[in-house]
N, C-alpha and C positions, 0 to 999 in steps of 0.2 A: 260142569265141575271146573273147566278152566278156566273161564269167568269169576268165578268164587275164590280160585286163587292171584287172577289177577288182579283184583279188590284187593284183597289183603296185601297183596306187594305195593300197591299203588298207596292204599291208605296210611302208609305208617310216613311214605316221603310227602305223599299230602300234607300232612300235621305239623309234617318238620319243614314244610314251607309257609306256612302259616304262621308259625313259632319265629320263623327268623324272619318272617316281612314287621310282626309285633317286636322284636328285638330292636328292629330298623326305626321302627316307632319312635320305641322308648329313646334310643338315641337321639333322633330327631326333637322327639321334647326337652329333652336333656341340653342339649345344645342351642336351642330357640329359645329355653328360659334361662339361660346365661346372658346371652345374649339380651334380652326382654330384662333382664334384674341383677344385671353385673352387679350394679352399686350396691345392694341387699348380701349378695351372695361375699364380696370382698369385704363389707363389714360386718358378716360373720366366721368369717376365716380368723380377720384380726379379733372377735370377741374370743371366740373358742380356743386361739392359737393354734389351728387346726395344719396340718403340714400338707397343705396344698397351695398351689400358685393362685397371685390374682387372675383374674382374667379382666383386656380392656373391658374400659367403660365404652360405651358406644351412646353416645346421646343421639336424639331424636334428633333430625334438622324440622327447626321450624320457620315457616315465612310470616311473611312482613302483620299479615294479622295477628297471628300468633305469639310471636318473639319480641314483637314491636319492630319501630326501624321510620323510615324516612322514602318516602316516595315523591321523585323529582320529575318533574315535566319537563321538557325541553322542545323548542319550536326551529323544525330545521327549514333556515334560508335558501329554497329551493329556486328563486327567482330566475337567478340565471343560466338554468339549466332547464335544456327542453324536457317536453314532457315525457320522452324516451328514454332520457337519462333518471330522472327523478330519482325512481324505484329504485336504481341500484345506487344513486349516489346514500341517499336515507339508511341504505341497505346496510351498506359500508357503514356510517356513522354509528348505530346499532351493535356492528361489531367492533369497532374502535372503544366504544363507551364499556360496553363489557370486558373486553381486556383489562380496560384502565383500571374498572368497579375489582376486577380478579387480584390488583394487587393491596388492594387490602383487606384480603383472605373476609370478603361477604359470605351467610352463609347461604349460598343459591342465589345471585343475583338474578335478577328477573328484568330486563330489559326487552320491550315491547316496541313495536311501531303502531302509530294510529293516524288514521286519514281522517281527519276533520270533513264535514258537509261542507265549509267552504273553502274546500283542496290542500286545507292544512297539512305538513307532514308533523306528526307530534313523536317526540320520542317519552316511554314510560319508563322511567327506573325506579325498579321497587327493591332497595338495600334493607332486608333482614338482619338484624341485629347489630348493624352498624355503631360503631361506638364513638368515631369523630365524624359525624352530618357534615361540619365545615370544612375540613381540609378533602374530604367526598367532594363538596361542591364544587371547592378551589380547583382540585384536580382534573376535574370533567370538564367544567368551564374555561380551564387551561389547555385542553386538548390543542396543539398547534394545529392551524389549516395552512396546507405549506402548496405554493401554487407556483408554477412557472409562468410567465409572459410574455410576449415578444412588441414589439414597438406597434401599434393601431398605425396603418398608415392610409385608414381612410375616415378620418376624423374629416366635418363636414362641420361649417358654420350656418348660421341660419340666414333664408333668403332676406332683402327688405321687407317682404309679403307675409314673410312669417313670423317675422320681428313684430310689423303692425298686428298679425293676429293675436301674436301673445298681450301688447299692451293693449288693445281692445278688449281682449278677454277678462282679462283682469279688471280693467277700469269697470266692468260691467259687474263683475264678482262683485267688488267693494261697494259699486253704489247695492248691489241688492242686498248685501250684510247691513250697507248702513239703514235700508230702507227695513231690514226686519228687527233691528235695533230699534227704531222709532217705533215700529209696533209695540214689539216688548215692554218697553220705559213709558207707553201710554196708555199700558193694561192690558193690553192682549194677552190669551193666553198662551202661556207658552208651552204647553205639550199639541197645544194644535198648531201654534207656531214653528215647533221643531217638525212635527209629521208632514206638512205644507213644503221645508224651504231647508232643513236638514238634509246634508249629504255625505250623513256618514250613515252608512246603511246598517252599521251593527245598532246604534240606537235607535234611529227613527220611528220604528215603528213602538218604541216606549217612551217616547214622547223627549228624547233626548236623554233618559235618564239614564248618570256614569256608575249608578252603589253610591255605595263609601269608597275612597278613594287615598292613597295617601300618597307622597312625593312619588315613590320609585314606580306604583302603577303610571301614571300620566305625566311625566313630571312638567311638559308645557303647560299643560291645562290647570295641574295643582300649583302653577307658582302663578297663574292666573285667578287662582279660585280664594288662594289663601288670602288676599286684599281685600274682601268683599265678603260683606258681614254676614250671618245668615240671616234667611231670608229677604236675600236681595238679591238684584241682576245690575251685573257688571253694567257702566254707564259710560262705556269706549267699547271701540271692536278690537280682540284682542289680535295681534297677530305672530302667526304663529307659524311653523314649517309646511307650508302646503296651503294653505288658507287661513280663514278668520273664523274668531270664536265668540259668540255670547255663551258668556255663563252663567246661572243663576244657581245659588248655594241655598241646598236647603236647610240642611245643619250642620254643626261642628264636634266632634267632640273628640278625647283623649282616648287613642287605641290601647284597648283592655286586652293584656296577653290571654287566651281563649285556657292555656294550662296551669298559668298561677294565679289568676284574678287579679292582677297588679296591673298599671300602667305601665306601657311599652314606655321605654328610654331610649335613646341615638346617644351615641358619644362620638366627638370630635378627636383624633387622637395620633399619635405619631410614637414610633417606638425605635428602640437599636437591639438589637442581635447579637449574641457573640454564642456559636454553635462548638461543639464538640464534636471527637475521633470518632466516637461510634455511631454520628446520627449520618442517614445518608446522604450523598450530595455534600456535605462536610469538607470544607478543603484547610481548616485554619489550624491544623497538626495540634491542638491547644485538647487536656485531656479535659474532662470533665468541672477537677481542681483548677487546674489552670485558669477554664474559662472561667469559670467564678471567682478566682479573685482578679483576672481581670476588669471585668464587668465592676465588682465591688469599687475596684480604683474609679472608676468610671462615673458611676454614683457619685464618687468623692467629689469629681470635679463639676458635674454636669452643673447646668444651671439652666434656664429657662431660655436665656437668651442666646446659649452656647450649644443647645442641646443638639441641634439639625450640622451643625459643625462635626462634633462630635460622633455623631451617627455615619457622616459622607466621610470620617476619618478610620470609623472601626468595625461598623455591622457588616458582618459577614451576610445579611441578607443579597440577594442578587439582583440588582438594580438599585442598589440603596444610594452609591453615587449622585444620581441623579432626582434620588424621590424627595432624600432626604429623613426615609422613614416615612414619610408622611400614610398614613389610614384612610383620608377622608373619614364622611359619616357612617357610621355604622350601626346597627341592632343589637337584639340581643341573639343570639341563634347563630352569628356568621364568624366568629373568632373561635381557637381551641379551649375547652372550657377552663381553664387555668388562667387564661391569659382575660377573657371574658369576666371571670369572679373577679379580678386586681382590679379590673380598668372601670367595672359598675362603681364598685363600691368606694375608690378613691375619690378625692376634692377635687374638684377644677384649679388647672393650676398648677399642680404638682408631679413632680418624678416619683414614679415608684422607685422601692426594694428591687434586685432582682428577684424574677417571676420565672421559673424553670417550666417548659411545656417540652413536648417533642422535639421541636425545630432548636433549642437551645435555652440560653440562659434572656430575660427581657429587661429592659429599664424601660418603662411606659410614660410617655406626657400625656396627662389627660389634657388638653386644649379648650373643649367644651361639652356642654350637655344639655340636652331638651326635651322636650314631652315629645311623642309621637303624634302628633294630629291626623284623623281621620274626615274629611270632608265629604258630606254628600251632596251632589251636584249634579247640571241636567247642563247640556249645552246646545247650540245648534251651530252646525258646523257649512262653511261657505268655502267652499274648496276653490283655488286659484289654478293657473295654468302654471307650468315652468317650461323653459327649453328642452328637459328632455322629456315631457308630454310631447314637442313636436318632432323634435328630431333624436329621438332615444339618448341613453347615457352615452357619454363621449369622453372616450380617455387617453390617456398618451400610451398607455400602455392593453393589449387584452389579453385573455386567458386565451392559453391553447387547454389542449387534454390531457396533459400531464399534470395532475395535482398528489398531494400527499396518499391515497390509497394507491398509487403506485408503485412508495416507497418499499423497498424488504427488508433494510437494515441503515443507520447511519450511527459512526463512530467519531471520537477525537481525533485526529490530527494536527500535526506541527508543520509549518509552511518552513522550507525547507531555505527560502532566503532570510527572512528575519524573525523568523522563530515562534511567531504568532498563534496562538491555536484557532484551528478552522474544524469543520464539522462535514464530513467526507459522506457520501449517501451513497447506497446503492440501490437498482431498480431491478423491478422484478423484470420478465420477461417483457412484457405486453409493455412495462413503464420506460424500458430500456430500448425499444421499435422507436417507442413515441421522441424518443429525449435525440434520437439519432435524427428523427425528420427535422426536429426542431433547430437541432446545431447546421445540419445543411442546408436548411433554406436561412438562414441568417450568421451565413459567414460573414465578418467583417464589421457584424452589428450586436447590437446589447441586447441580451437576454436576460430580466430581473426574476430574480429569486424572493418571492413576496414573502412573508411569514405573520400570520394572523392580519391580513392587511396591509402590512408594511414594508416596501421595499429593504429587504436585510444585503442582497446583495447584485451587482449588475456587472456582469462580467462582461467582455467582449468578447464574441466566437471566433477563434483565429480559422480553425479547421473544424468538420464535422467528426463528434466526438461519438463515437460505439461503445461497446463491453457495459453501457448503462451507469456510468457513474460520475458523479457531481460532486463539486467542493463548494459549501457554503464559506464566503470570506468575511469577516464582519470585523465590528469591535469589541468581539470578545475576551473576557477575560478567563482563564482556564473553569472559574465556577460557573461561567455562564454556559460556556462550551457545552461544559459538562451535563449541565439541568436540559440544555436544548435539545442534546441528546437521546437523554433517559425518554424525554417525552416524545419526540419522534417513533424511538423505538418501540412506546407504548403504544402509538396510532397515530398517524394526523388525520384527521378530518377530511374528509371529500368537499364538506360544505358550511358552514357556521353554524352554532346553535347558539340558544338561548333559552335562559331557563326563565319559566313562564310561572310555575306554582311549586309550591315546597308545603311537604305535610310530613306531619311527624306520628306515629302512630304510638302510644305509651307500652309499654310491655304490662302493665296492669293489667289493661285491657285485653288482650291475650293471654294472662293466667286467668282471668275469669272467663274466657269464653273455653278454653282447656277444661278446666274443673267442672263448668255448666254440660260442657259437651261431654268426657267420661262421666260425669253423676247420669247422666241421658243414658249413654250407653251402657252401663251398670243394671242400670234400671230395667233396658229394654235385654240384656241376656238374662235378668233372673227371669222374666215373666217367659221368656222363652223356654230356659230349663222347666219352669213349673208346669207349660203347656204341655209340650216334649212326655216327660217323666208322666203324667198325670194320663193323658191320653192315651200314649202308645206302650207305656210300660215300660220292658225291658229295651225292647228295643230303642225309643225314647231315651232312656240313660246313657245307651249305646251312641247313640247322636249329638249326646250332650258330651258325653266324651271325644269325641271327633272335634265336637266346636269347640271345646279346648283348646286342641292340639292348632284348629283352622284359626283363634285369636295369637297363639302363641306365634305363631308360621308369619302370620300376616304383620304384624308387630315389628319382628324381628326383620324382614324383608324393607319396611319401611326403615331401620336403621342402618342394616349392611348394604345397601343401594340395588341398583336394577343391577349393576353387574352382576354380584353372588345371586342377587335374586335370578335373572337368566339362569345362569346355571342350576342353581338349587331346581328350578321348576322344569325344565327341560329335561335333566337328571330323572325327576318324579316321576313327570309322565311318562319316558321313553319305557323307565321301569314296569308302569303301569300297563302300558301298551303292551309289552312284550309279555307281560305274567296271565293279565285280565281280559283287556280287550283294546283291541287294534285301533280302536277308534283316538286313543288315548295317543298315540303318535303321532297323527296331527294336532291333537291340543300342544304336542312339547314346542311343534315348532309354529306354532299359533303365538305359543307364548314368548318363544322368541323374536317371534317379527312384532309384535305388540308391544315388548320392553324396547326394542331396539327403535321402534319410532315415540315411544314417551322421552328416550335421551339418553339413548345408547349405554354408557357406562356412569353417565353420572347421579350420583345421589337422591333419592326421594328426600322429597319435602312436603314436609306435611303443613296444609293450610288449616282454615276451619272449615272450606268448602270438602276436602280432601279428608279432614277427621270425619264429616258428615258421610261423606261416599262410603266408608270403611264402617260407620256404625251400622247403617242401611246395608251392606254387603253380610254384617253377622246374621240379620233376620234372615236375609238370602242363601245362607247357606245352609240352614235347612230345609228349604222347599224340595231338594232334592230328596233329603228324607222322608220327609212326608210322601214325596209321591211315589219312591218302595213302599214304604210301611203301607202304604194304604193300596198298595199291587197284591202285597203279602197277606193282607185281611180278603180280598176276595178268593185268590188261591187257596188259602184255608177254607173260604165256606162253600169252596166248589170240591170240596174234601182231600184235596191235596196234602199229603206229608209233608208235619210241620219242616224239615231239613229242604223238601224240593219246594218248599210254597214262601222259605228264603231265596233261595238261588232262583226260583222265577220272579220274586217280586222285583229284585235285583237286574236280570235281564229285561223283563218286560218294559221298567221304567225307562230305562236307557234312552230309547230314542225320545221318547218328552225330553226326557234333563237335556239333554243333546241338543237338541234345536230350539230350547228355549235360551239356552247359555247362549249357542251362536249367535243368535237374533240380541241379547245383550251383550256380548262382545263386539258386535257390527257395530252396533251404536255409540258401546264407550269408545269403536276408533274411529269414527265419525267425529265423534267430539272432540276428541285430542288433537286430531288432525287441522280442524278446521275452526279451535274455538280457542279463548287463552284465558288465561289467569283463573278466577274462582268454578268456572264451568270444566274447566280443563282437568282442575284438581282432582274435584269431584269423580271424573269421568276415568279418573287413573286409577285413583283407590278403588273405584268399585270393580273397574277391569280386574284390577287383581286380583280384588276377592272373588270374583265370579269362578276365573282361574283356580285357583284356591282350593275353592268349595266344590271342585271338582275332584281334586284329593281327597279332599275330607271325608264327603258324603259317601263318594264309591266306593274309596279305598278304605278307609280307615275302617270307615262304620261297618263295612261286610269283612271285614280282619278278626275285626272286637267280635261279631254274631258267630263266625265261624271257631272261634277261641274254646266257644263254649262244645260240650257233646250233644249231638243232636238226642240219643238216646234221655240224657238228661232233662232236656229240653219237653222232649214229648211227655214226659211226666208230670210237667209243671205249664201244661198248655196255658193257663192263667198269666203267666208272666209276658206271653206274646198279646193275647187279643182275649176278649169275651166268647167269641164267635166259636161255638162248638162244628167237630168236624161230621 
């Protein structure tokens, strides 16, 4: 009897926890499709006039496949640096580049490291949705490498011994170029020619073959190649930095831009600058008006002949003094597109209008213009000796260990006897050790301040200097100071790059692989729901509701980042854990430690390998159901009540879902871990969903079963299964 009335007192709080975990629900979807359809829902507020608030729009981040965008190579000068340093100097670069990519707000910048098979360091930048590609490239490529030095004082000249080896060596080089030159020019052929007596290892073994080629890949070889007709070989040995060259051109022809089907153009070109108050870096106090009718006077007077005068008299560009404006050749793809449209499309010859882009107002001289030529060619290359093959490079000056990743901050400053602006540094801990040994073993002597190469400054060390700080002195003018600055503090380099390939990905391309991929996934939830609903019935529906709630969750979660998502899922499960089962506690902080190494707080981005993981993760989150549903069809036909042949299908399944989750959760952080870019995606989105569908399936779908009266239920055994009890 007190059984009977313990049920009763137990059953009615039962129900009203059931009631409020489906409350929680509704909230839950309520809030995940705001989130999943702000835009929909704020323009029917405004249709209806409805007296409710918007709510943010939260757009999806998409990556570089998707969004479009510009993925840049870069090859880091690792030469002088042992093989113990490498890794971390590359390391550093990586992170420098990505600071830099952060200040023009990319969305997800993706910067990689890649070790080449022949010990290449490569760096990968992949800029999603990037909107100026060229002042990106300007910028990166501008990264200061900022190096300290001290005087080489064991610079060593070559024996007579070695003197004779070098010109013996050589004299032997040239007569054996000239000797495979004579083959060449009397019919031999030359791909077995080049595999024979080529010793450039990257062709050799294709018979010297370079592609297509055009100036800025080769440019010794292509101002070698452009002389000589196709199909022909050069009838001199060319010589060239390092050795000599036969060339032989197979064909010629005009580079066809691969996005517009048009002939590539170069232009020849030189411009003047006059910036405004609000762009930054900006020093010429001139408003926007201003500048413009400056510049317009400017026009007035320019002339062809006066133009570079004029430029070293008014462009606030920085180093114009000296350049004159001048552009050199250029493409199309490397200017701001503004400045790009004026300077194609004008005559040779002539000063533009002013042309307003970012950096200010422009007067353009077009100078000249030419077709792109593409040359394909094969060579065989005959390498020479130099002095430092024998006795290494030899400088006046060498590197200590103090380079730009030591830096932690540098500012403007005014030099305090003639008012000069100088650029003040400060070093970190480790950079601030180094910069102390360096000033006490070279009291009395010059210490040079190198910057991109260049001696900027050499002071003399009276005393040894501590507290880690350094004054660059130069010929700075306060806008130079200033620009030096900004870029210091954005990184300097450990080591130089250079940028190897440039691709551009269209954003077309990425609305169709979008639309291809949800019409996929579209497709693959109906056949789902109709499996679902068709097979298992009620419950089926029940599941199908769950996957709802598991698209809406997962959606949303890729929009408000891993941060909210941490929490939101950690939140779920702890809930879960505590109400259902224990097991469910370790998932919350499972899914912590799994968000927290995909990237801590920052953003999901969804690729097309990452939309793929997320559609394969919806089929996935039914298997869970299926394998209750199909615990609960043999508990019924071992005659269990239909109410306990729920709650055992339920318990029974558990350790399946269980261990089959872990075992894909091991995996997708296998792959995170240890894999990048399209594999990695994949490996996150499905992580989550796995996650996820762990909500869905247990919770949700035995929430929605229990909702129902089991008394009701047994009335309508048909709606669970066939299987009579």
């Amino acid at each position: 009897m007190s059984d009977n009335i313990l049920q009763k007192l137990l059953k009615p709080s039962a129900r009203g926890k059931i009631w409020w975990v489906f409350s929680c629900v509704i909230i839950l979807v309520l809030v995940t499709s705001l989130i999943d359809f702000g835009s929909y829902y704020n323009k029917a507020v405004d249709k209806f006039k409805a007296p409710f608030p918007h709510v943010k729009e939260v757009p999806f981040r998409l990556g570089l496949d998707l969004l479009g965008g510009t993925q840049l190579i870069y090859q880091a000068d690792v030469s002088a640096l042992s093989s113990v340093e490498k890794g971390n100097a590359v390391e550093g670069v990586r992170n420098v580049i990505e600071r830099r990519i952060n200040v023009f707000g990319v969305s997800e910048p993706n910067v990689q490291i890649n070790r080449t098979s022949g010990g290449d360091y490569r760096i990968i930048v992949e800029m999603a949705g990037i909107k100026d590609v060229n002042q990106a490239i300007k910028m990166i490529g501008e990264t200061p490498l900022l190096e300290f030095k001290e005087q080489n004082n064991e610079i060593r000249k070559m024996t007579p011994e070695e003197t004779k080896k070098l010109e013996d060596y050589n004299k032997t080089a040239e007569k054996q170029a000239t000797e495979v030159l004579g083959k060449v020019i009397s019919g031999g052929d030359f791909k077995a020619l080049a595999l024979a007596f080529s010793q450039d290892e990257k062709t050799k073994a294709l018979g010297g073959d370079l592609g297509w080629i055009i100036e800025k890949d080769n440019q010794e070889v292509y101002n070698l190649a452009k002389n000589i007709a196709a199909g022909k070989i050069s009838t001199d040995l060319g010589r060239v930095v390092g050795g000599f060259e036969i060339i032989k051109v197979e064909d010629r022809k005009v580079k066809i831009n691969p996005f517009t089907n048009t002939e590539e153009k170069e232009v020849k070109a030189s411009h003047l600058l006059i910036c405004y108050t609000n762009i930054t870096g900006c020093e010429s106090g001139l408003t926007k008006e201003q500048a413009l009718a400056k510049i317009n006077k400017l026009k007035q007077q320019a002339t062809l002949t006066n133009f570079k005068d004029l430029v070293k008299q008014n462009s606030t560009e920085p180093g114009a003094r000296e350049t004159g404006g001048e552009l050199g050749w250029f493409g199309a793809g490397i200017m701001v597109k503004p400045f790009e449209d004026q300077v194609f499309k004008q005559a040779v010859g002539t000063i533009s209008a002013p042309v307003e882009t970012e950096f200010g107002w422009h007067l353009i001289y077009k100078q000249e213009e030419r077709k792109v030529e593409e040359i394909k060619a094969s060579h065989i290359f005959i390498k020479n000796m130099t002095k430092e093959d024998i006795i290494g490079k030899q400088t006046e000056w060498k590197n200590t260990e103090l380079t730009g990743k030591n830096l932690k901050s540098a500012a403007v400053e005014f030099n305090s006897r003639d008012g000069s602006p100088e650029v003040s540094l400060v070093f970190d801990d480790q950079g601030a050790k180094m910069f102390e040994d360096i000033t006490a073993r070279n009291i009395s002597k010059p210490v040079a301040i190198y910057l991109d190469g260049y001696p900027i400054s050499v002071p003399k060390v009276n005393e040894k200097i501590t507290g880690g700080k350094a004054v660059i002195s130069g010929k700075f003018d306060i806008t130079e100071a200033k620009v030096l600055t900004q870029r210091l503090n954005a990184g300097a380099l450990p080591v130089p790059i250079e940028l190897v390939s440039q691709q551009t990905i269209g954003a077309s391309l990425g609305q169709q692989s979008v639309t291809d991929s949800m019409k996929a996934g579209l497709i693959g939830f109906i056949v789902i729901v109709l499996f679902m609903i068709l097979f298992y019935r009620l419950p089926g529906l029940m599941a199908v509701f769950a996957l709802i709630v598991y698209s809406l969750l997962v959606f949303a979660i890729f929009k408000i980042g891993f941060s909210m998502a941490a929490l939101l899922l950690v939140g779920i499960f702890l809930l879960i854990g505590i109400t259902i089962n224990s097991w469910f506690i370790l998932f919350a902080f499972l899914s912590y430690i799994l968000l927290y190494f995909i990237g801590g707080l920052s953003p999901v981005t969804l690729t097309l390998a990452g939309l793929t993981g997320a559609i394969v993760s919806v089929g996935m989150a039914v298997d869970a159901n299926i394998l209750i549903f199909a615990r609960m069809k043999e508990e019924i036909a071992n005659g269990q009540p239909l109410s306990l042949a729920i709650e055992n299908g339920f318990k029974r399944a558990w350790p399946s879902i269980r261990d089959s989750n872990f075992n894909t959760l091991i995996t997708c952080f296998i792959l995170i871990m240890f894999t990048t870019s399209a594999v990695k995606g994949f490996a996150i989105t499905l992580g989550l969903g796995v996650i996820i569908s762990m909500f869905t399936a247990i919770f949700i779908t035995r929430n929605f079963l229990n909702l129902i009266p089991s008394a009701w239920l047994e009335k309508r055994h048909g709606l669970i299964t066939t299987i009579k009890k």
